[in-house]
Each structure stands twice: as structure tokens, then as C-alpha cells.
C-alpha positions as CSV (number, residue, x, y, z in Angstrom):
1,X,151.6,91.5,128.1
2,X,154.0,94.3,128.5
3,X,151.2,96.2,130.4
4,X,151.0,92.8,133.2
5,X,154.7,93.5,133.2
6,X,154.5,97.2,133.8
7,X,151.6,97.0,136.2
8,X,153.5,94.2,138.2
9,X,156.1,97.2,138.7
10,X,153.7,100.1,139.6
11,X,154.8,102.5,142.3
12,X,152.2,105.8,141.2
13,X,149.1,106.4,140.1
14,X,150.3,108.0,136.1
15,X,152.2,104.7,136.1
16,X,148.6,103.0,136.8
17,X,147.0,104.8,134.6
18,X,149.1,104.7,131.8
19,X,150.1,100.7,132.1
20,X,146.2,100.3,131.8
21,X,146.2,102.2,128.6
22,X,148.7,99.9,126.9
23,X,146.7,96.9,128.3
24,X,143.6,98.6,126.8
25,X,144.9,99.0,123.4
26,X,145.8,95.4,123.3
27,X,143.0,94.4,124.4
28,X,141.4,96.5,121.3
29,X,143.5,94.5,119.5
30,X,142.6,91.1,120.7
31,X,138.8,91.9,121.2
32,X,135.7,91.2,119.3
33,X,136.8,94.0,116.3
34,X,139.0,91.1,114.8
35,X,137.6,88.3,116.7
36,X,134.3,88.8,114.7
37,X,136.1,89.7,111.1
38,X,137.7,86.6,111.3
39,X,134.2,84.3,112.3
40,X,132.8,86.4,109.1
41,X,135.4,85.4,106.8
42,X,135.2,81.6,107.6
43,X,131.3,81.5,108.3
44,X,128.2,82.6,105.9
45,X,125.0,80.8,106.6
46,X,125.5,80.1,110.1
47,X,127.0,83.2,110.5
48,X,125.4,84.5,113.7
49,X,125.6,81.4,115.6
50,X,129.4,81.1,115.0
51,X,129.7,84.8,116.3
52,X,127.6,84.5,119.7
53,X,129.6,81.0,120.3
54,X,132.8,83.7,119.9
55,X,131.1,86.4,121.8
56,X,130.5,83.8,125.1
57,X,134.3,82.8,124.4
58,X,134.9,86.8,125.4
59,X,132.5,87.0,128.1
60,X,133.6,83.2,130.0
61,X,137.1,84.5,130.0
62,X,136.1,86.3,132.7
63,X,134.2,83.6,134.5
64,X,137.4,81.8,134.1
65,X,140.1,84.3,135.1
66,X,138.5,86.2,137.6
67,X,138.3,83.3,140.6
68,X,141.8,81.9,139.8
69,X,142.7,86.0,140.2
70,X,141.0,86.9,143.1
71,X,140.4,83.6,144.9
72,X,144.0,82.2,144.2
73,X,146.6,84.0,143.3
74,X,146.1,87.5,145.0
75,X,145.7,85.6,148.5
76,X,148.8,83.7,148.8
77,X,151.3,85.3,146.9
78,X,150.5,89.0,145.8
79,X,148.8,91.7,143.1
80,X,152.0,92.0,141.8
81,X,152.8,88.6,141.0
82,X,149.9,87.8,139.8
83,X,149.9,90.9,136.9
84,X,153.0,89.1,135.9
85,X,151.2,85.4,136.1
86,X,149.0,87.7,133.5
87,X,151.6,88.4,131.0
88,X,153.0,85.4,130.7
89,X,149.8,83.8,129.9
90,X,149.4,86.1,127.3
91,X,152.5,85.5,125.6
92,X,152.7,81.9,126.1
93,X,149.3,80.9,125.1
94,X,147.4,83.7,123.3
95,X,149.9,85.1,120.9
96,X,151.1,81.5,120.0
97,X,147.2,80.7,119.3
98,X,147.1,84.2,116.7
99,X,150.2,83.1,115.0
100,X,150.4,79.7,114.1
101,X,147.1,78.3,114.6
102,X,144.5,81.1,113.5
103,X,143.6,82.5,109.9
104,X,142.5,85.4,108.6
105,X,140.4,84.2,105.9
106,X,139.9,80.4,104.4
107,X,141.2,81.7,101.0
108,X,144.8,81.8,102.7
109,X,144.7,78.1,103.4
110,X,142.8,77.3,99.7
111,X,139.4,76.8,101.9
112,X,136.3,78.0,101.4
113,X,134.1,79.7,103.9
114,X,131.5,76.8,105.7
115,X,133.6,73.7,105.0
116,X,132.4,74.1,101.1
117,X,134.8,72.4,98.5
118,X,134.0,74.8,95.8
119,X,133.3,78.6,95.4
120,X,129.6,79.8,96.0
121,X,127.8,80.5,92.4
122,X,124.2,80.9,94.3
123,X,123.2,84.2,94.0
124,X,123.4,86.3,97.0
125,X,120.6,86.2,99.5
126,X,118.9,88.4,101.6
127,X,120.4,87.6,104.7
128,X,124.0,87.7,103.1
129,X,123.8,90.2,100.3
130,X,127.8,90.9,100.4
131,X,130.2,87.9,100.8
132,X,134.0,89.2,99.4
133,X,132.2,92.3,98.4
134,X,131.2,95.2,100.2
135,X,131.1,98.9,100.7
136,X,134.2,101.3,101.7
137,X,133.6,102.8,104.8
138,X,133.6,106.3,102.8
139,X,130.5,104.4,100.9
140,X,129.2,103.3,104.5
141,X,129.7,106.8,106.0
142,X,127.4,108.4,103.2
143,X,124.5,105.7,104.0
144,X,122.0,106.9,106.7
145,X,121.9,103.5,107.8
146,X,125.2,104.0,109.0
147,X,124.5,106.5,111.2
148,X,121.2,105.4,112.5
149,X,123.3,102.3,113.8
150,X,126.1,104.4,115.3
151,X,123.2,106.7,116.9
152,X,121.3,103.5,118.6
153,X,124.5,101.8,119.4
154,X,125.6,105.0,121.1
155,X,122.6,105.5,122.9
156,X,122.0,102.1,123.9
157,X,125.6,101.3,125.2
158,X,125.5,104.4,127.2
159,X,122.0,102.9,129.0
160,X,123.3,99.2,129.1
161,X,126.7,100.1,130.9
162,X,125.2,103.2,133.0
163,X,122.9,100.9,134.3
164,X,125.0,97.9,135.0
165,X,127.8,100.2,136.6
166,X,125.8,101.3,139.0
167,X,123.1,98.5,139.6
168,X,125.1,98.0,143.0
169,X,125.2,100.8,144.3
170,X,121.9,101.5,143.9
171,X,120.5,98.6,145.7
172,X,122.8,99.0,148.5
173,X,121.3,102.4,148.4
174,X,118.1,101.3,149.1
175,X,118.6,98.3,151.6
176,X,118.8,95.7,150.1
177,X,121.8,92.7,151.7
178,X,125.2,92.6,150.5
179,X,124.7,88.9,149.6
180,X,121.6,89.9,147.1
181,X,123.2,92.3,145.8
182,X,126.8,90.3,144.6
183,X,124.5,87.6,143.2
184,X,122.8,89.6,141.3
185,X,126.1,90.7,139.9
186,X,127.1,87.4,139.2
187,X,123.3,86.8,137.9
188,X,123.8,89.7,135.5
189,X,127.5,89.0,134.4
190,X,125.7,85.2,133.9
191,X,122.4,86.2,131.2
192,X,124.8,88.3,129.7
193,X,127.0,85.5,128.6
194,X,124.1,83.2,127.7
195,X,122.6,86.9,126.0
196,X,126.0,86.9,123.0
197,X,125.2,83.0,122.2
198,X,120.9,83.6,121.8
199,X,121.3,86.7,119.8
200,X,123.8,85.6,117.7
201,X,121.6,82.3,117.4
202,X,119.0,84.8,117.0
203,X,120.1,86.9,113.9
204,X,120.8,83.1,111.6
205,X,116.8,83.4,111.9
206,X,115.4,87.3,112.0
207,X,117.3,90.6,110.9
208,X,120.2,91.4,113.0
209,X,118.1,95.2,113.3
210,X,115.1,93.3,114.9
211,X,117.5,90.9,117.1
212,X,119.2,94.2,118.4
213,X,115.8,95.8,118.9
214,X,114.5,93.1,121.3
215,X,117.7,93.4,123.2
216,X,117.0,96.5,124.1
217,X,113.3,96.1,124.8
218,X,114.3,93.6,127.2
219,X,117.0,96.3,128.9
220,X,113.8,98.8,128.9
221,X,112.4,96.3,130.5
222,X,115.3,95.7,133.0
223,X,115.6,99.5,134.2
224,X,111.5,99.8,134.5
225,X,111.6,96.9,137.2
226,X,114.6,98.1,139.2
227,X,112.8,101.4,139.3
228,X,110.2,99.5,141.2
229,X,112.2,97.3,143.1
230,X,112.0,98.1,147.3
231,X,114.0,96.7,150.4
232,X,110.4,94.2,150.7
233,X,110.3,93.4,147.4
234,X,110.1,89.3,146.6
235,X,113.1,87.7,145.6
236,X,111.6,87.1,142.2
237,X,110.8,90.7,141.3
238,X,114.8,91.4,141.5
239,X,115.8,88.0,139.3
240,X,113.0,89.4,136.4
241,X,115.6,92.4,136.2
242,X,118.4,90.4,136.5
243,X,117.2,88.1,133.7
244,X,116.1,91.2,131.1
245,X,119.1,93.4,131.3
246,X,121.6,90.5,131.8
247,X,120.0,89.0,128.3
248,X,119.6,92.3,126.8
249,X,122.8,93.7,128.0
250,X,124.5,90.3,125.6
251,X,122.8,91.6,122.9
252,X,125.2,94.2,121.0
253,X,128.0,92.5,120.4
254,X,126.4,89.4,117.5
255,X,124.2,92.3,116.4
256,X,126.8,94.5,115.9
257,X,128.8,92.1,113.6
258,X,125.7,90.7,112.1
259,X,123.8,94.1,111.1
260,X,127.6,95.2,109.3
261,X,128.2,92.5,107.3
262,X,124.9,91.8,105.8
263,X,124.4,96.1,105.3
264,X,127.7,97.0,104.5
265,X,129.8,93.6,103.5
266,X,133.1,91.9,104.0
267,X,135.2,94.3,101.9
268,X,135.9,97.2,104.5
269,X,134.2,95.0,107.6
270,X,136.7,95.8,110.4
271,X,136.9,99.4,109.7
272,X,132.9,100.0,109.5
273,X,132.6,97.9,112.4
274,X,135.2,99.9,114.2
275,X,133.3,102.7,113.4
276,X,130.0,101.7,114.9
277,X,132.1,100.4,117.8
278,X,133.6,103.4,118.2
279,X,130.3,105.0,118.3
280,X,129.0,102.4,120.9
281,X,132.3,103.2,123.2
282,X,131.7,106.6,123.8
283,X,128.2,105.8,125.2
284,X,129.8,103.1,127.2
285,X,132.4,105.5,128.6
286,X,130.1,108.5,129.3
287,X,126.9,106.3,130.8
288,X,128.5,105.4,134.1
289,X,130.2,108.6,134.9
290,X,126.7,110.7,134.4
291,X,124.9,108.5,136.5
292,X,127.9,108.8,139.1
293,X,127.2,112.6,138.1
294,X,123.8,112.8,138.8
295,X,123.6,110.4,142.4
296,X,126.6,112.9,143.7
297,X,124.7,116.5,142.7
298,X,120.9,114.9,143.4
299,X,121.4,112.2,145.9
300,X,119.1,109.7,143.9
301,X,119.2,107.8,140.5
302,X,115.6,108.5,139.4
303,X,116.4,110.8,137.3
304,X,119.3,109.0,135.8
305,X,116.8,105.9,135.0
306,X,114.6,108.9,133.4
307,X,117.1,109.7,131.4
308,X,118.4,106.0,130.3
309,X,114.2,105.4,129.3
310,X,114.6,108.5,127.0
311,X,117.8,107.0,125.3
312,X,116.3,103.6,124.5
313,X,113.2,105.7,123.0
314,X,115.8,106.8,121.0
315,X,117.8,104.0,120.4
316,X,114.9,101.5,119.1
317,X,113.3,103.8,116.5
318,X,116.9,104.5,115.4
319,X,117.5,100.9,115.0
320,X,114.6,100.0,113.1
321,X,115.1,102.5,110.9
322,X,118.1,101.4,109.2
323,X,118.4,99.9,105.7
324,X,120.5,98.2,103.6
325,X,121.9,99.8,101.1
326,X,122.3,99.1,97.8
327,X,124.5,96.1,96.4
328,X,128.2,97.7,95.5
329,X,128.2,98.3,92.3
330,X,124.8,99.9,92.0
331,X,126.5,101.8,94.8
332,X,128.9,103.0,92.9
333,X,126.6,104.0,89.8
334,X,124.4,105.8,91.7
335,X,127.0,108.0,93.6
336,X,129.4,108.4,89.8
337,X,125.9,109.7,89.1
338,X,125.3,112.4,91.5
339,X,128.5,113.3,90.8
């Protein structure tokens, strides 16, 4: 809210730039990190399902916000106004929502997680090996399948952003007609959203490590058949790509969650998962700009779509590789051991 405020003010381009950076930390704050340890807490069997009908919650707030924006408020009154039409939304409606109406965990209003009356005394299964329990992310960071998450989270963020930032301007680039290329924009921005709710559908019924593996076949997929999309190529050709990297690219976000709770556990959740996210953010952040990179010093994204191929070679085999560690305690015995 106080970045709306301070962008409604703006008069330079550090005042830009630095407004944005308080609005990014919020929105940190606000985002999926807490959004999905919360859905954990309250949800265990239909755990995945609960997080992809959050994760299309993130993703239609767009959908929502961006007409009544663009098409509304910037036209008849001004950019400025409507930054401040921003902040007081956010203080009227969303921190009212985090602090009377949502909890943390069901313990803190004597519930227990699914609607259940009593505690759970079943033993833990496979798809839900840690409920309460869980690593430490020091525990986390000494597991290789830590890392083999961060490293295909990495790599495959920096593939599904690189390619979606600069989709457009590729098929400007090669002729294709303003009109074709905003819906498939829209097209993308569309499969994505149904993408968070079928994968996190997805991982109730498979591991979260195959679900997330799929996603970015499908994205593999996606950047093979722009690579062979031309100025006469049939309408259908171009709404294949849209359909595999729009689904693919909704993919990350229930796998994410899913893949750290049932590995690592409830205990330390929102710090591993920050952690992998972290990982997955500086792939997001560096994907676009070395495709910009490589169009400004080569003149064509080829070898940028050579190069997004050879990280999702990387990123699948990384993903399938990973394994759950050991339950907690015999955690804990094995590492008092090697010490």
C-alpha cells in the first residue's frame, strides 16, 4: 500500500524504481511463500488440490485487476490516481482479510487440519510422510534432494519466464499480426491459470517430482514448436504452443509446495520453500534479460531457444532425481552419528 502511495507521487526514475521495490517486498509477503504454508497447515490429503485452487486465486487476480486498470481507470481519470485506487484496496480489503479472518494453523482455533474432529493416529503415508514434523532447513540443506530441486527449479524458471518474456517479440519478429500475437498473450496468461489448478490436482494423485517433470516436458514441448512456427504457419500450429507452455509454465508453483512438504515437512516449511523459491527467482530474473542479451548482440533468438532446450535437459533429470529423505528422527540419528 505505501508503495501505490509512493508511486501515485512519482516525479524520477530512482523514485520509480525504489517505490517498486517496496511494492515487491510486499508482494513477497503476500504471495504464494505464505499463501501455500497456510493451505499446508489446514489441508493433508487433498493437499494439492487446495494449493492449485490458491495458486489460480494468484494468477485470476490479474485477470481481474488488469481490465478494471487499464480499460477503466487509467482512461478517464489518470496513472496516478489509479496507484492510489491500488493502495486503498489493499488496505481496505486485503490486510483486513490477513487479520481477522485468516489463520495460520487450525491448532490456533482448536481445529484440526481437513475438517477432522480428532487428531490423526494413522500412521504417516507415503504421500504425507511429515505432518507437524519435519526437517530444519540446516537438515534440508545437507539433503541432495534439496539441491537437485533448487537446481531444476532454477533452471526451469529461467526457461519458463525467458521464453514467455519474450514470446512477443519474437513473433512480431517474424511477421506474424499484432492481433495473433496479444491473443496468444492472453492464451498463455489463460493455460497458465488453468496449469496451477491441474497440477496441483495433479500431485493428490502422482509424486509432486513427476507432476513437475511433465510440466516441463510440456514447456520443452512449447519452445520446440515456436522454433518451427513461420509467418504461413496454420493457426493451430501457434495454439499447440500456446496450450504446452501456458500449462507447463502453471506448473511450478503446486509442485513447489507439494514436493517440500511431503520431502522436507511442516516444521521449517516456509523457510525451505523460500529457499527453493529463492533458487527459482534468480532463474526467473536472469532468463529474460539473456535472451534480451542475445537478440541485441546476435539479431535472432535461435540460439537463446538452444540454450533454454539445454536447461530443461538439465532441469528434468535433476528433478527426477530427488528423494525423500529420511523421517526426522532417523534424521537426526544418522547425522548425531556421523558426528
Amino acid at each position: 500500500g505505501l508503495g501505490f502511495v509512493s508511486l501515485s507521487q512519482m516525479y524520477s526514475l530512482w523514485h520509480f524504481s525504489l517505490s517498486y521495490a517496496v511494492i515487491g517486498v510486499g508482494m513477497a509477503a503476500i504471495g504464494h511463500v505464505p499463501s501455500s504454508a497456510i493451505v499446508s497447515n489446514w489441508f493433508e490429503k487433498r493437499r494439492g488440490t487446495a494449493i492449485g485452487i490458491m495458486a489460480t486465486g494468484i494468477g485470476a487476480g490479474g485477470f481481474v485487476m488488469a481490465p478494471i486498470i487499464g480499460g477503466f481507470l487509467i482512461p478517464n481519470y489518470d496513472w496516478s490516481i489509479s496507484y492510489l485506487v491500488l493502495a486503498v484496496f489493499t488496505w481496505v480489503l486485503i490486510i483486513p482479510l490477513a487479520l481477522f479472518v485468516i489463520r495460520t494453523k487450525p491448532a490456533d482455533i482448536g481445529l484440526y487440519p481437513d475438517g477432522r474432529q480428532t487428531p490423526e493416529t494413522a500412521p504417516a503415508t507415503e504421500a504425507q510422510p511429515f505432518t507437524a514434523n519435519g526437517l530444519s532447513l540446516r537438515m534440508a540443506l545437507a539433503t541432495s534432494g534439496f539441491w537437485l530441486a533448487a537446481v531444476s527449479y532454477m533452471t526451469g524458471g529461467f526457461s519458463s519466464v525467458g521464453i514467455v518474456q519474450n514470446q512477443a517479440p519474437y513473433l512480431e519478429d517474424i511477421g506474424l499480426p499484432i492481433a495473433m500475437v496479444a491473443g496468444t498473450l492472453s492464451g498463455v496468461g489463460l493455460g497458465s491459470l488453468i496449469g496451477k489448478f491441474f497440477f496441483g490436482w495433479l500431485c493428490d494423485r502422482i509424486p509432486a517430482k513427476y507432476a513437475y517433470s511433465i510440466a516441463l516436458g510440456l514447456q520443452t514441448a512449447g519452445v520446440i514448436i515456436l522454433m518451427s512456427v513461420k509467418p504461413a504457419s496454420p493457426p493451430l500450429i501457434i495454439w499447440l504452443y500456446v496450450a504446452a507452455i501456458g500449462l507447463g509454465a502453471g506448473g511450478w508453483l503446486p509442485t513447489m509446495s507439494i514436493l517440500v512438504s511431503t520431502n522436507f515437512g511442516l516444521a521449517a516449511y516456509g523457510t525451505i520453500y523460500g529457499m527453493v523459491n529463492l533458487a527459482q527467482s534468480i532463474g526467473v530474473a536472469t532468463g529474460p534479460l539473456l535472451m534480451g542479451y542475445i537478440y541485441d548482440t546476435m539479431g535472432t533468438y535461435q540460439s537463446a531457444f538452444i540454450i533454454l532446450l539445454s536447461l530443461y535437459a538439465v532441469a528434468i533429470p535433476a528433478m527426477l532425481a530427488v528423494r525423500r529423505p529420511k523421517s526426522p528422527q532417523n534424521f537426526r540419528e544418522r547425522t548425531s552419528k556421523a558426528g
